[in-house]
N, CA, C, O and CB atoms as a CASP TS submission, in Angstrom:
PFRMAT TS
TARGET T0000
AUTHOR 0000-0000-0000
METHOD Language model
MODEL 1
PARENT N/A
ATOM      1  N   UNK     1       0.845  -1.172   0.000  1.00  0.00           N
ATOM      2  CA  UNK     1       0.000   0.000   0.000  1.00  0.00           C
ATOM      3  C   UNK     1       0.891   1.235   0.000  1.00  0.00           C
ATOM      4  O   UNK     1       1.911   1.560   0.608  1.00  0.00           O
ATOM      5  CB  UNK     1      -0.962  -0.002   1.216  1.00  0.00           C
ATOM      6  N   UNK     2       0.231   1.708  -0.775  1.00  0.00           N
ATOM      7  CA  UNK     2       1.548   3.584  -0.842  1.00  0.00           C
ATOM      8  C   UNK     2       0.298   4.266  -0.564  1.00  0.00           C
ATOM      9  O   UNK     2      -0.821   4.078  -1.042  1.00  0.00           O
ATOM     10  CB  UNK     2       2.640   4.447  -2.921  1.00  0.00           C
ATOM     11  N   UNK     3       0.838   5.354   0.576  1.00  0.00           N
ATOM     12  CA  UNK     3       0.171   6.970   1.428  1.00  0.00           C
ATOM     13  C   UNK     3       0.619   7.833   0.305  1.00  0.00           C
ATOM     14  O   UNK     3       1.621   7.621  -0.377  1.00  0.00           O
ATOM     15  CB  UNK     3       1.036   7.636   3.276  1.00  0.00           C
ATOM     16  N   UNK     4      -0.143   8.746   0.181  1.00  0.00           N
ATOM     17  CA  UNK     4       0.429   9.797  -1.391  1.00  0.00           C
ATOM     18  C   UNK     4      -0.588  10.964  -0.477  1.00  0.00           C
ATOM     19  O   UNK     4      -1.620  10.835   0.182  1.00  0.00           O
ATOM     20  CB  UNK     4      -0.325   9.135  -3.791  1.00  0.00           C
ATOM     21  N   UNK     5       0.440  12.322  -0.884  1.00  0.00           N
ATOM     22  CA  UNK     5      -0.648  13.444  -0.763  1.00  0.00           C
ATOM     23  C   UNK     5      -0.423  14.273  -1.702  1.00  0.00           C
ATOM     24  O   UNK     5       0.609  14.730  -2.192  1.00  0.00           O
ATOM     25  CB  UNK     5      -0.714  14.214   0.486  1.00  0.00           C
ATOM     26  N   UNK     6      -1.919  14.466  -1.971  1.00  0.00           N
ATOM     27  CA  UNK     6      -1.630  15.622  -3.314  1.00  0.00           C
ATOM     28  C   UNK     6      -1.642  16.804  -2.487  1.00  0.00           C
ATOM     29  O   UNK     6      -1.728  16.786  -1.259  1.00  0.00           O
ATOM     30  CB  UNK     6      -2.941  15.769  -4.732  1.00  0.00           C
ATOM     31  N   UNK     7      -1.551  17.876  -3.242  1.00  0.00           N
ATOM     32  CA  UNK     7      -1.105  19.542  -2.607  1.00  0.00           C
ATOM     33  C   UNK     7      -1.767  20.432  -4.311  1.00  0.00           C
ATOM     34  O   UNK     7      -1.168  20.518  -5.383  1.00  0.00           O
ATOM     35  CB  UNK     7       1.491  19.810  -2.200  1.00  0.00           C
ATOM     36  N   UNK     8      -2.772  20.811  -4.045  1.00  0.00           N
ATOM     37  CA  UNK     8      -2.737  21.780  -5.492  1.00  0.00           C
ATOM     38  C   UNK     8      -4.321  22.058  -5.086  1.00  0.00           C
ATOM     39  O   UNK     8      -4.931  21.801  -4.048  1.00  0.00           O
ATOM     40  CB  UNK     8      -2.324  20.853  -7.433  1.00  0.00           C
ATOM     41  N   UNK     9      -4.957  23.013  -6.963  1.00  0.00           N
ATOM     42  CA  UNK     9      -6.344  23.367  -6.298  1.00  0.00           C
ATOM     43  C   UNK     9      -6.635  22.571  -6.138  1.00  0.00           C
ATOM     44  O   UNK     9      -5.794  21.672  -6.145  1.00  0.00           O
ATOM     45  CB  UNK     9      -7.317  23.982  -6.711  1.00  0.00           C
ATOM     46  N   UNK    10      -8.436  22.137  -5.786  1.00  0.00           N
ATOM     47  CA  UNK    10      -9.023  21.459  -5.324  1.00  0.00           C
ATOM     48  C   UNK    10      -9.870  20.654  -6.933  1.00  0.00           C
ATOM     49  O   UNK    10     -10.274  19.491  -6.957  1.00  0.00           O
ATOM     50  CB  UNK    10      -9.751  22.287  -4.133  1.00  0.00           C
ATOM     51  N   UNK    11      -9.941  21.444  -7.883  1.00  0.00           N
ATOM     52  CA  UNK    11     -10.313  21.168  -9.197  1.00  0.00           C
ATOM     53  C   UNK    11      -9.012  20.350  -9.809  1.00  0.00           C
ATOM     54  O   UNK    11      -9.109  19.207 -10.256  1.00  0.00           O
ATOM     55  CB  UNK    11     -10.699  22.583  -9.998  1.00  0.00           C
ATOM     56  N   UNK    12      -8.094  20.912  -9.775  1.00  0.00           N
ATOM     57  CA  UNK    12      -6.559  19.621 -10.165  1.00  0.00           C
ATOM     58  C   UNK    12      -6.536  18.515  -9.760  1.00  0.00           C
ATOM     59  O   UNK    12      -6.372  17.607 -10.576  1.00  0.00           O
ATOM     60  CB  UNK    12      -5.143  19.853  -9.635  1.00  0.00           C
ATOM     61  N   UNK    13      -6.684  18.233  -8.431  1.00  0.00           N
ATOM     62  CA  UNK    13      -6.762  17.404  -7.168  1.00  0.00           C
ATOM     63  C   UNK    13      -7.907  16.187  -8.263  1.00  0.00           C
ATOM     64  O   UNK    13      -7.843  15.359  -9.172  1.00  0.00           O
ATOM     65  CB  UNK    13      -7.612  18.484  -5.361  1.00  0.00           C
ATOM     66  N   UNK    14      -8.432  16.561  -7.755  1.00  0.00           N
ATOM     67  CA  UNK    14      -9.664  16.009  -8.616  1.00  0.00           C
ATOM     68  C   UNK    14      -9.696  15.478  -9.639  1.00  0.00           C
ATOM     69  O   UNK    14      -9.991  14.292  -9.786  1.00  0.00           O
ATOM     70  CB  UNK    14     -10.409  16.699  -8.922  1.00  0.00           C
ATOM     71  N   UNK    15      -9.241  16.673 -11.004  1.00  0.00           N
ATOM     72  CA  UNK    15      -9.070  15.357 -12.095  1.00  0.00           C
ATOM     73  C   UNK    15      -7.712  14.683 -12.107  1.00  0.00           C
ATOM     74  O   UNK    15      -7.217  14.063 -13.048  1.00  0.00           O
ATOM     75  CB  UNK    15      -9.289  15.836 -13.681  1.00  0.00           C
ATOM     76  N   UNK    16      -7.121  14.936 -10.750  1.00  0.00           N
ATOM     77  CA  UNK    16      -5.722  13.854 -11.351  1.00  0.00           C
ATOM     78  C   UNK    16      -6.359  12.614 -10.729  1.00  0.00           C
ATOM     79  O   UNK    16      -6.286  11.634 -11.469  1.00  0.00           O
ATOM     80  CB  UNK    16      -3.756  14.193 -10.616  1.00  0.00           C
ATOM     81  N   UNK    17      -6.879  12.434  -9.726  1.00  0.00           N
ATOM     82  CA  UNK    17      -7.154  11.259  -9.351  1.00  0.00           C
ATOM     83  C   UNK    17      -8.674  10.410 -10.237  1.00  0.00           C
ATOM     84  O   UNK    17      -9.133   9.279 -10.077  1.00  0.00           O
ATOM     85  CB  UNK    17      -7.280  11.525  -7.755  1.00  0.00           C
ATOM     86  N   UNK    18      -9.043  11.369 -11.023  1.00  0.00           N
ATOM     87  CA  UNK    18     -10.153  10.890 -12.160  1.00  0.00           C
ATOM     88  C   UNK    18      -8.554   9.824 -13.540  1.00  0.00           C
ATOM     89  O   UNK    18      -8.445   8.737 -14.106  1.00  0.00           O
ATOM     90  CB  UNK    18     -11.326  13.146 -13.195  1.00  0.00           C
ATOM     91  N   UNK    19      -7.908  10.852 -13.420  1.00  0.00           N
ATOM     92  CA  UNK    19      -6.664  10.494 -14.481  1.00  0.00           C
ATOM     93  C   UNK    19      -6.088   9.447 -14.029  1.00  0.00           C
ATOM     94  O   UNK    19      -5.950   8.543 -14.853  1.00  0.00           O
ATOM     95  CB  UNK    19      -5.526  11.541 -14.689  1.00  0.00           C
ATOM     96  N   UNK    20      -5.456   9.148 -12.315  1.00  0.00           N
ATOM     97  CA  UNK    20      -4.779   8.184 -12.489  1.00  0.00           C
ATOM     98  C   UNK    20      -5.657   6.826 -12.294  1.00  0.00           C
ATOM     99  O   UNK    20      -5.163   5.766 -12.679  1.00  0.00           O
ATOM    100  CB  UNK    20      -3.674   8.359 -11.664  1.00  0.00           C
ATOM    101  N   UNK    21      -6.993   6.843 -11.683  1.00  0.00           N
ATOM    102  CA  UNK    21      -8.299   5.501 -11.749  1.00  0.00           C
ATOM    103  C   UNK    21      -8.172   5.010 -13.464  1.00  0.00           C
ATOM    104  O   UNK    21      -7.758   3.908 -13.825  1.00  0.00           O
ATOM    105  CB  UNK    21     -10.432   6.314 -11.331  1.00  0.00           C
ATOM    106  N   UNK    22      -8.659   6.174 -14.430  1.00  0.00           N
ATOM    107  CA  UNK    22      -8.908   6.058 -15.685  1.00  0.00           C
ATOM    108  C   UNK    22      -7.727   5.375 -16.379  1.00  0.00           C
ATOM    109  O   UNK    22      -7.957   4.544 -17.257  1.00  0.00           O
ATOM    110  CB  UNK    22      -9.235   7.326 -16.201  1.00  0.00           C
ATOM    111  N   UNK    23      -6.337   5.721 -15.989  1.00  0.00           N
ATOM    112  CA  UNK    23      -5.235   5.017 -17.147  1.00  0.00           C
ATOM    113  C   UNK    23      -4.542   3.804 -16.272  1.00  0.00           C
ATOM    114  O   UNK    23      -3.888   3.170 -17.100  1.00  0.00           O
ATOM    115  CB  UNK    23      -3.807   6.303 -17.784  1.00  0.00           C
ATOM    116  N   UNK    24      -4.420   3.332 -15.277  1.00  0.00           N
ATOM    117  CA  UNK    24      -4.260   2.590 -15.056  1.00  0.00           C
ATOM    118  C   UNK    24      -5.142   1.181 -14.202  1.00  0.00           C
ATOM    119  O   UNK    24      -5.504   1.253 -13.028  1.00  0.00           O
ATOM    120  CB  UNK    24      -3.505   3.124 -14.879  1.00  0.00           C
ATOM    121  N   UNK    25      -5.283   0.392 -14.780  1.00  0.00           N
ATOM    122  CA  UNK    25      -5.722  -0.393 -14.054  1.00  0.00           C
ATOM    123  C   UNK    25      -5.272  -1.108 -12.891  1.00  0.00           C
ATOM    124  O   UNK    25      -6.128  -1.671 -12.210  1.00  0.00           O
ATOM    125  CB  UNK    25      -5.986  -0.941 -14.659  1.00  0.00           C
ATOM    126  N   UNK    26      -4.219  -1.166 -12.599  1.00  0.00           N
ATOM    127  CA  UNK    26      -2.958  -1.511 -11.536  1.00  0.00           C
ATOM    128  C   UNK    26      -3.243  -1.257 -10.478  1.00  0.00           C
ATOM    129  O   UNK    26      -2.988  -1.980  -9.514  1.00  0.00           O
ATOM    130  CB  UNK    26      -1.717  -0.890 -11.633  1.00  0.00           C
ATOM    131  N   UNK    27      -3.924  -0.010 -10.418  1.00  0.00           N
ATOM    132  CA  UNK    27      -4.157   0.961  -9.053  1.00  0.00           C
ATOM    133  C   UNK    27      -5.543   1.240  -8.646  1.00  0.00           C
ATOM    134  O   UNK    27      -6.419   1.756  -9.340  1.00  0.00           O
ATOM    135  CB  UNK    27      -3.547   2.409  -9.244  1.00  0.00           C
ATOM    136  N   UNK    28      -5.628   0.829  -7.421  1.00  0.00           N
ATOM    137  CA  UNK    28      -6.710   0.862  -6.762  1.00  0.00           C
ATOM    138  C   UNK    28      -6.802   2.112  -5.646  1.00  0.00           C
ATOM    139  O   UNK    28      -5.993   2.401  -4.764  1.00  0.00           O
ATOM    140  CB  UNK    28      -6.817  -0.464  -6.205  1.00  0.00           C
ATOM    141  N   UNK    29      -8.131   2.778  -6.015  1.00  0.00           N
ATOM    142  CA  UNK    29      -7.793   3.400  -4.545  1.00  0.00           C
ATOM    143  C   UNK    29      -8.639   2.923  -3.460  1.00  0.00           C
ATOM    144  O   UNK    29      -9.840   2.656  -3.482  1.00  0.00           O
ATOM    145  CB  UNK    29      -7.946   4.950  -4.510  1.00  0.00           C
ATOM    146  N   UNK    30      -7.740   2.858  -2.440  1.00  0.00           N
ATOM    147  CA  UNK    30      -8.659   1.854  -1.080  1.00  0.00           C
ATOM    148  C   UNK    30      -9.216   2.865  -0.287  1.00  0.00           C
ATOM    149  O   UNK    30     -10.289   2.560   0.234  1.00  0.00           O
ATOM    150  CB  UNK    30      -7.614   0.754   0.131  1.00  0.00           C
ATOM    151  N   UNK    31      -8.545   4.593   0.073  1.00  0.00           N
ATOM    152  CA  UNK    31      -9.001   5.311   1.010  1.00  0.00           C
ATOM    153  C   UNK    31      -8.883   6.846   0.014  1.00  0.00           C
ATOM    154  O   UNK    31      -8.114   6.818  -0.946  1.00  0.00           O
ATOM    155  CB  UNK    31      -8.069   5.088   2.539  1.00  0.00           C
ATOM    156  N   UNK    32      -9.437   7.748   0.219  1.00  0.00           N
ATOM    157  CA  UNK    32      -9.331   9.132  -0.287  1.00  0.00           C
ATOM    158  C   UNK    32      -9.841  10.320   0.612  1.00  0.00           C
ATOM    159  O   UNK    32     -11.010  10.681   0.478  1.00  0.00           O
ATOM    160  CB  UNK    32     -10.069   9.180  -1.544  1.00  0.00           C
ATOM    161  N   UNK    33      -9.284  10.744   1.229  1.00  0.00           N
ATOM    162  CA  UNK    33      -9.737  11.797   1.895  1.00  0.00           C
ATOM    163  C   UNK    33     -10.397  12.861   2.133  1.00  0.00           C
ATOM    164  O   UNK    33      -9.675  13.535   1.398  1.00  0.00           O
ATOM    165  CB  UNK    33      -9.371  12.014   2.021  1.00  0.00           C
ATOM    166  N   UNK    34     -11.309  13.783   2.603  1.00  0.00           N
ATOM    167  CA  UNK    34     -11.991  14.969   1.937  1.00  0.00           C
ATOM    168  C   UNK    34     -11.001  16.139   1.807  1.00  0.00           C
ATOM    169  O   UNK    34      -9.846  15.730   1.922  1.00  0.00           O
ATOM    170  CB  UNK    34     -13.278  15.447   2.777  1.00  0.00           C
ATOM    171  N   UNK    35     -11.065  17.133   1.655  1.00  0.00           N
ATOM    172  CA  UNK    35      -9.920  18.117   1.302  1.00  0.00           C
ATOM    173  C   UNK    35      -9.432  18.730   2.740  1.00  0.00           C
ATOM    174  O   UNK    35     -10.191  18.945   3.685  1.00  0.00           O
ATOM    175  CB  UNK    35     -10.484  19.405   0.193  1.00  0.00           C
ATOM    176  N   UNK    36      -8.023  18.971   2.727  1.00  0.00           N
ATOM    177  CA  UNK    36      -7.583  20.067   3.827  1.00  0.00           C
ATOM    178  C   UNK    36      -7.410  21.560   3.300  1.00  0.00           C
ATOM    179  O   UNK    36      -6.514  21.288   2.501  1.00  0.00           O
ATOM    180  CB  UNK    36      -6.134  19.636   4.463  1.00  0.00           C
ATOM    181  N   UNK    37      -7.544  22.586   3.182  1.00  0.00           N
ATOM    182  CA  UNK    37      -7.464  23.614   3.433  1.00  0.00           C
ATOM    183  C   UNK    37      -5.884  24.423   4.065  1.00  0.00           C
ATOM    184  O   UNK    37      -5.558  24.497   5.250  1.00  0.00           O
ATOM    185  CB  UNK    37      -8.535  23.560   4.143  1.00  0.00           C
ATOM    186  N   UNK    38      -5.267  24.844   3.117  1.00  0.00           N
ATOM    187  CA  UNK    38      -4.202  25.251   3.268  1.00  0.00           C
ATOM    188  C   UNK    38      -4.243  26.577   4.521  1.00  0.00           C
ATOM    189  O   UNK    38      -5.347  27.104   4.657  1.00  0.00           O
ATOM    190  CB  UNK    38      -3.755  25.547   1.844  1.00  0.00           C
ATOM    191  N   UNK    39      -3.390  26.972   5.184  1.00  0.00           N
ATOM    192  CA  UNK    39      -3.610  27.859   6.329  1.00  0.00           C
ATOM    193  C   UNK    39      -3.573  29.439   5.627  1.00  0.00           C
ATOM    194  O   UNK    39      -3.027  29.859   4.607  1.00  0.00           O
ATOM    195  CB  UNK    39      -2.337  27.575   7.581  1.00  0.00           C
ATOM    196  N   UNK    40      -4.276  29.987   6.496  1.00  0.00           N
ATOM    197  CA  UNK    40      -4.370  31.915   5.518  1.00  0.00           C
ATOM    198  C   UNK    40      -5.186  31.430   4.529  1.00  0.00           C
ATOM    199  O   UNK    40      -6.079  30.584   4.572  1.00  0.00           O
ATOM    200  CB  UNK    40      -2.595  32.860   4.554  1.00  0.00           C
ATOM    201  N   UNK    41      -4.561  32.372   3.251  1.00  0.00           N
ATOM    202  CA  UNK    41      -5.547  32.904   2.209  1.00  0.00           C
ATOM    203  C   UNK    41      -4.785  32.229   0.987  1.00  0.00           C
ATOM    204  O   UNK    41      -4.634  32.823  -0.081  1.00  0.00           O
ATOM    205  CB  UNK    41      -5.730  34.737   2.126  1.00  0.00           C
ATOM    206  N   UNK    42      -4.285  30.852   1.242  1.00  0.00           N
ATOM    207  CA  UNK    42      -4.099  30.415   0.084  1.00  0.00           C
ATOM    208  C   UNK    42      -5.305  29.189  -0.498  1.00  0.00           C
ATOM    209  O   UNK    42      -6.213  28.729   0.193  1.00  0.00           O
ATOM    210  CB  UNK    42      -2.663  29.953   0.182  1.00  0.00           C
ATOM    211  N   UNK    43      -5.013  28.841  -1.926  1.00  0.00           N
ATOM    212  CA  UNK    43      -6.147  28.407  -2.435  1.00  0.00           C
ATOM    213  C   UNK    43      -5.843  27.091  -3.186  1.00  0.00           C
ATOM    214  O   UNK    43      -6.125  26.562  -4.260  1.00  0.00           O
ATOM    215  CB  UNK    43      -6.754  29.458  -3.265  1.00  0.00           C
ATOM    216  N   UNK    44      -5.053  26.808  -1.962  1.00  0.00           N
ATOM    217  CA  UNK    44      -4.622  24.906  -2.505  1.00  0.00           C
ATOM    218  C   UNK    44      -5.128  24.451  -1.282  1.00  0.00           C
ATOM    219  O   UNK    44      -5.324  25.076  -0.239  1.00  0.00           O
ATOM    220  CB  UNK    44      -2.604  24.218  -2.801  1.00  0.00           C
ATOM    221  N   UNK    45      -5.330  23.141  -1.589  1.00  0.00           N
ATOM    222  CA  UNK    45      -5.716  21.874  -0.860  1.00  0.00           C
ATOM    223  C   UNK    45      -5.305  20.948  -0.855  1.00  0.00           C
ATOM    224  O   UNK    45      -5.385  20.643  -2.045  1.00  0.00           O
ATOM    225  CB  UNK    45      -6.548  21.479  -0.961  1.00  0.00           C
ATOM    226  N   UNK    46      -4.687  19.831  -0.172  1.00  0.00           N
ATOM    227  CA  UNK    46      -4.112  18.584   0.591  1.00  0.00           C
ATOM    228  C   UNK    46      -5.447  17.655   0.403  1.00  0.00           C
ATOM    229  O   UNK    46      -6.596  17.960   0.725  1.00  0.00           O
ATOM    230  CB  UNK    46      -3.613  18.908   2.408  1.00  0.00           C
ATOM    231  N   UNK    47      -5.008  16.480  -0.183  1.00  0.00           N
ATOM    232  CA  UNK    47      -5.925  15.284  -0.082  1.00  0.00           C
ATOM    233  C   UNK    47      -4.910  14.526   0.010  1.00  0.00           C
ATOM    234  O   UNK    47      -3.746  14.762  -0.314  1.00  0.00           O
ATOM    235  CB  UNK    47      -6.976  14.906  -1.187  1.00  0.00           C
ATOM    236  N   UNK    48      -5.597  13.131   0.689  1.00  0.00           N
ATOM    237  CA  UNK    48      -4.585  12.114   0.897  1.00  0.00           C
ATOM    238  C   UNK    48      -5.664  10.962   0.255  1.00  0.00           C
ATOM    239  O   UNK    48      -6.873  10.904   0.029  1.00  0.00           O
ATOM    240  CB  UNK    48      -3.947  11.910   2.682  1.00  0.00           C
ATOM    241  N   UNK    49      -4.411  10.038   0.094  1.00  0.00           N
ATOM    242  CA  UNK    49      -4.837   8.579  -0.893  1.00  0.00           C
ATOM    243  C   UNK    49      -4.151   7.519  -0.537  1.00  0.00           C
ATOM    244  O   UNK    49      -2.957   7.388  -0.804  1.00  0.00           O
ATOM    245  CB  UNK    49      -4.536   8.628  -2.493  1.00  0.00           C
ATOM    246  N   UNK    50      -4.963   6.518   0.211  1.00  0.00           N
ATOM    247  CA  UNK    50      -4.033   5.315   0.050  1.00  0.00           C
ATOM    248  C   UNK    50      -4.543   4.427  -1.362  1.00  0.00           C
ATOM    249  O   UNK    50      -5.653   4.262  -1.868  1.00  0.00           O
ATOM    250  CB  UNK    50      -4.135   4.300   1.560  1.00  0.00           C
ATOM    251  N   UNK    51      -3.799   4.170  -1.557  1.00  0.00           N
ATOM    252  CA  UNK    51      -3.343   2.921  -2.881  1.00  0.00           C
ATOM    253  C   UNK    51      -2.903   1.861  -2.624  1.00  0.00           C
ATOM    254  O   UNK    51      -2.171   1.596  -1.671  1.00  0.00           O
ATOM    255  CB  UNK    51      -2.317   3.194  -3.811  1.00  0.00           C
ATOM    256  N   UNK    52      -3.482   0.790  -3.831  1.00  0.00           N
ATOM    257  CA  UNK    52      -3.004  -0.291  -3.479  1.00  0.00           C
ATOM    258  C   UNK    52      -2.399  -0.882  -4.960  1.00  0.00           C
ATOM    259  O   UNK    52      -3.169  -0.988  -5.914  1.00  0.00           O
ATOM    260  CB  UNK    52      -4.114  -1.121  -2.694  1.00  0.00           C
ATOM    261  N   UNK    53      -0.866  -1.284  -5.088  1.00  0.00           N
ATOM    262  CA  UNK    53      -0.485  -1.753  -6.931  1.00  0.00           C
ATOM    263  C   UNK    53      -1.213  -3.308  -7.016  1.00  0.00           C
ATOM    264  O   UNK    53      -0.707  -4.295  -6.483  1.00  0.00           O
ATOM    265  CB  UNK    53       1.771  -1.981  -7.388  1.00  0.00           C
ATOM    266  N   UNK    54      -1.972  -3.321  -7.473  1.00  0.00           N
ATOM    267  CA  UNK    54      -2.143  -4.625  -8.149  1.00  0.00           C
ATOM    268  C   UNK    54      -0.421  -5.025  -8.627  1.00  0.00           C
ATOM    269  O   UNK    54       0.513  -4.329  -9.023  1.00  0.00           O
ATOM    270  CB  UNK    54      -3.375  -4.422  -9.622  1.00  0.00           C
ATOM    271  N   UNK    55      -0.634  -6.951  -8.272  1.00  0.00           N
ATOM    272  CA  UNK    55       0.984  -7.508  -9.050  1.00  0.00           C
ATOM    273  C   UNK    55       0.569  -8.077 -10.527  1.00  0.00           C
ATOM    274  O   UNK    55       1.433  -8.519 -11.284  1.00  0.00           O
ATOM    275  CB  UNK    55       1.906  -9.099  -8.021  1.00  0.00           C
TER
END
């Protein structure tokens, strides 16, 4: 199992993990997190993902 965190907007965030379900079949996602909220007035967000590689 691999922990991964993305860091970007919340719309990026999003379709990368639409992108990496869609092109690989290998990868499963077992957990996905709801968004964190960067501190102040910035306008990225933290999601976390566990994965699992298919052998």
């Amino acid at each position: 199992m691999l922990k991964i965190r993305l860091h970007g907007e919340s719309e990026e965030v999003d379709k990368f993990i639409e992108w990496l379900e869609s092109q690989n079949e290998e990868v499963k996602i077992l957990n996905e997190s709801e968004f964190y909220k960067d501190r102040g007035k910035s306008v990225y967000v933290r999601k976390y993902l566990d994965i699992d590689m298919k052998d």
